[in-house]
Backbone bond lengths (Angstrom), bond angles and torsions (degrees), N, CA, C in turn:
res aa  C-N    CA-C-N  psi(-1)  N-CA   C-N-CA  omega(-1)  CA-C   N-CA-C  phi
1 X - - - 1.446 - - 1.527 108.68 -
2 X 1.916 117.96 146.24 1.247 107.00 -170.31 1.105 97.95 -132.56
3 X 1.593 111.82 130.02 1.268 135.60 -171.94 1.381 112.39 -91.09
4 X 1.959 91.04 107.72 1.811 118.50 155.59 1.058 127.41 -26.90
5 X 1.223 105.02 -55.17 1.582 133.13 -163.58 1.529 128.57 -170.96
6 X 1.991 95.04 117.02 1.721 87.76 -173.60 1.026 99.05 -136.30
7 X 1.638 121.38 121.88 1.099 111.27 156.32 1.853 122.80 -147.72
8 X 1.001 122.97 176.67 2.081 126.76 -146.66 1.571 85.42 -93.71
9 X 1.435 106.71 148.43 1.813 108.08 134.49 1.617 101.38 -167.11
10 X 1.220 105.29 157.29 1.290 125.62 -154.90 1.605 97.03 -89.30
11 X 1.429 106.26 165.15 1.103 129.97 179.25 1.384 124.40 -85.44
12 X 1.098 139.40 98.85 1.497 126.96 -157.84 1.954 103.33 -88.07
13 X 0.958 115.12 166.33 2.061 125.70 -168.22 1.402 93.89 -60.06
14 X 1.118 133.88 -25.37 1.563 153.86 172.81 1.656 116.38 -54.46
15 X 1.145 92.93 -49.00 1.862 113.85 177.95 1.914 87.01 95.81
16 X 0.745 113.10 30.24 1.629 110.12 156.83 1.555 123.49 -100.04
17 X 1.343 102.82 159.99 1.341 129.78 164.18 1.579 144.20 -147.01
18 X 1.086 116.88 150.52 1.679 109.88 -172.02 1.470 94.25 -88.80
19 X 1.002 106.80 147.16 1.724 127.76 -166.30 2.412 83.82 -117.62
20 X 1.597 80.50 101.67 1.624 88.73 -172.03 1.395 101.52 -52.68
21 X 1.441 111.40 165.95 1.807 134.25 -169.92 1.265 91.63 -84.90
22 X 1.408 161.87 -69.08 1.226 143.91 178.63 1.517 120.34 -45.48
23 X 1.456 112.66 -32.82 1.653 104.01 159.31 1.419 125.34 -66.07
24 X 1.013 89.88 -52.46 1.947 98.77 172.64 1.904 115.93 -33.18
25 X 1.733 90.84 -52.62 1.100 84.41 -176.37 1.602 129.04 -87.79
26 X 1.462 115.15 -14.21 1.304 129.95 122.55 1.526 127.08 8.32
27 X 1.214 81.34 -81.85 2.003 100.07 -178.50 0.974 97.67 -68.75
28 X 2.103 126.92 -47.57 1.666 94.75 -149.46 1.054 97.04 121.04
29 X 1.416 125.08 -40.16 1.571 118.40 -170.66 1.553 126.48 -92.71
30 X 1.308 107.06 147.87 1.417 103.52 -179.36 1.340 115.28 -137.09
31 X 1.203 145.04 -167.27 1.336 156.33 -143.90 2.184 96.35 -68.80
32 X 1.259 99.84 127.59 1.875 93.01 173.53 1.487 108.14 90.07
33 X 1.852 132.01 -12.38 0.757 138.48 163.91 1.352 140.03 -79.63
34 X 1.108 109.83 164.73 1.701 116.94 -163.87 2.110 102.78 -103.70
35 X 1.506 79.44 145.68 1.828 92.30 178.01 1.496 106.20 -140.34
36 X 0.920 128.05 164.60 1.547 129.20 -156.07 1.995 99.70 -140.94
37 X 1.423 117.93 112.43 1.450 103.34 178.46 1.593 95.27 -98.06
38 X 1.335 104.95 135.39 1.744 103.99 -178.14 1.540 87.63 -124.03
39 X 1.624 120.91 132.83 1.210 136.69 -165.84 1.668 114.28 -121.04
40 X 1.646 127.17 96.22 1.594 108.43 -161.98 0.860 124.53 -89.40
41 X 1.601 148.11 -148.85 1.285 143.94 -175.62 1.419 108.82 -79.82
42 X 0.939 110.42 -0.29 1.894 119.32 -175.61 1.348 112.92 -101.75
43 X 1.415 118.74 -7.27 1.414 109.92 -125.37 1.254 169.41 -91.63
44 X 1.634 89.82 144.00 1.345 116.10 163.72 1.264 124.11 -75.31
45 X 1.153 111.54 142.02 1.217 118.63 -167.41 1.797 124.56 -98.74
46 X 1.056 123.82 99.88 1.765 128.19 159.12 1.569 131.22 -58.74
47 X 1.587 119.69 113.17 1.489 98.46 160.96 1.240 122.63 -115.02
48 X 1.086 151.10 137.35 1.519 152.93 -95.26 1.728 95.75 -171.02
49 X 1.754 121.95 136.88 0.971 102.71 141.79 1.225 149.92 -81.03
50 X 1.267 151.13 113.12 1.489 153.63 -146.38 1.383 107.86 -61.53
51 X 1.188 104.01 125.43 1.537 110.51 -166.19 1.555 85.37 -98.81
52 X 1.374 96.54 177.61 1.960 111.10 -140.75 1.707 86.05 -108.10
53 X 0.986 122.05 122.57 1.556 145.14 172.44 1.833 118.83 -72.62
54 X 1.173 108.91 98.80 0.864 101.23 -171.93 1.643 130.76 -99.90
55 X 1.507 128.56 166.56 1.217 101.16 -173.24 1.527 102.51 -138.58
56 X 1.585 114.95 116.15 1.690 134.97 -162.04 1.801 86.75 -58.58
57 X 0.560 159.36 -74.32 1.414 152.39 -159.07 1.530 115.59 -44.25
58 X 1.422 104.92 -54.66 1.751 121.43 171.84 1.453 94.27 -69.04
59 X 1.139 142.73 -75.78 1.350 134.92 -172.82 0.883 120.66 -48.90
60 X 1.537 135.93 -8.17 1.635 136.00 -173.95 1.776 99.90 -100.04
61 X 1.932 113.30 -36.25 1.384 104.98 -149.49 1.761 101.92 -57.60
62 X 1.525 123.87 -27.43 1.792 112.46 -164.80 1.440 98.15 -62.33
63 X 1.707 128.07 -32.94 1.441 127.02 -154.06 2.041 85.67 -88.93
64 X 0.863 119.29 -61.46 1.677 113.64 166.93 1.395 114.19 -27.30
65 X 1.150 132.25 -56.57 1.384 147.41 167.01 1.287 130.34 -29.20
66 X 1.885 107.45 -67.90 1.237 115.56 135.50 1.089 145.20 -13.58
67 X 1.810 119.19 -60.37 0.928 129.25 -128.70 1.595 76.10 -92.42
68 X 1.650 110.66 -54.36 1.326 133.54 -159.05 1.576 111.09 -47.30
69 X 1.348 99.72 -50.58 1.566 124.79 170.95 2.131 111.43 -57.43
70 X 1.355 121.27 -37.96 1.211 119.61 175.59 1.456 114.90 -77.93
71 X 1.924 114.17 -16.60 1.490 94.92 176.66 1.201 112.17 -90.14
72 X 1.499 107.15 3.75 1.802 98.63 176.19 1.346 139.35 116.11
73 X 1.696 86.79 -22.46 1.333 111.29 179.92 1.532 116.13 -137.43
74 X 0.911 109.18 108.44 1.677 110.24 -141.02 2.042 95.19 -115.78
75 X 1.481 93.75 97.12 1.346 110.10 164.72 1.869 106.88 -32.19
76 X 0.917 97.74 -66.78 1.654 102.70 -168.93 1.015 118.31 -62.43
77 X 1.572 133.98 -14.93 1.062 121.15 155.65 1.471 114.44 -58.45
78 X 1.603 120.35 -48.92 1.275 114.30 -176.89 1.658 121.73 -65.98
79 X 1.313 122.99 13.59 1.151 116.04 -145.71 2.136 87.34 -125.70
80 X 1.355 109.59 -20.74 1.160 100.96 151.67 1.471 145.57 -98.51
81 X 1.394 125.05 -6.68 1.350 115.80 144.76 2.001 117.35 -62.71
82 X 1.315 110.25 -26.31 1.522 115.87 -179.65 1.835 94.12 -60.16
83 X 1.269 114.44 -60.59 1.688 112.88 -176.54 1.142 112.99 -70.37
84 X 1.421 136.93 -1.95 1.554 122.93 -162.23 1.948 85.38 -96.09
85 X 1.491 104.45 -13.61 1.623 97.47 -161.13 1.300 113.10 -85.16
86 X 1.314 120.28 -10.90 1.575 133.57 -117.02 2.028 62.77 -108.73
87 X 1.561 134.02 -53.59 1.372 122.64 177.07 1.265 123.87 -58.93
């Protein structure tokens, strides 16, 4: 295997480390971002950029929304005077 990019950093009393600027940019990642260490049966060690987690419920409500809104009678409209009261 031929190595992209290699480079050291130390372990601070913390159990931290700087994830070097040529890796970063490597991955893709930058400042506020996510990295993933995946560790194998050998192991060696992988760091990965963290792919984005998604959640079928949150990703469904805009197409629900829609849908709710095209039959005409649109739950969600009623559902914010119900929450504006609830303060």
């Amino acid at each position: 295997m031929t190595a992209l990019v290699r480079e050291r950093s130390k372990i601070t009393a913390k159990g931290q480390s700087t994830v070097a600027k040529a890796v970063r940019q490597a991955l893709g990642v930058s400042y506020g971002g996510e990295i993933d260490f995946v560790v194998d049966e050998g192991g060696r060690v992988s760091l990965l950029a963290a792919e984005t987690e998604t959640d079928p419920v949150i990703d469904g409500f805009p197409a629900f929304l829609a849908g709710d809104m095209a039959r005409g009678t649109p739950i969600a409209s009623r559902l914010v005077p119900a929450i504006s009261r609830r303060g």
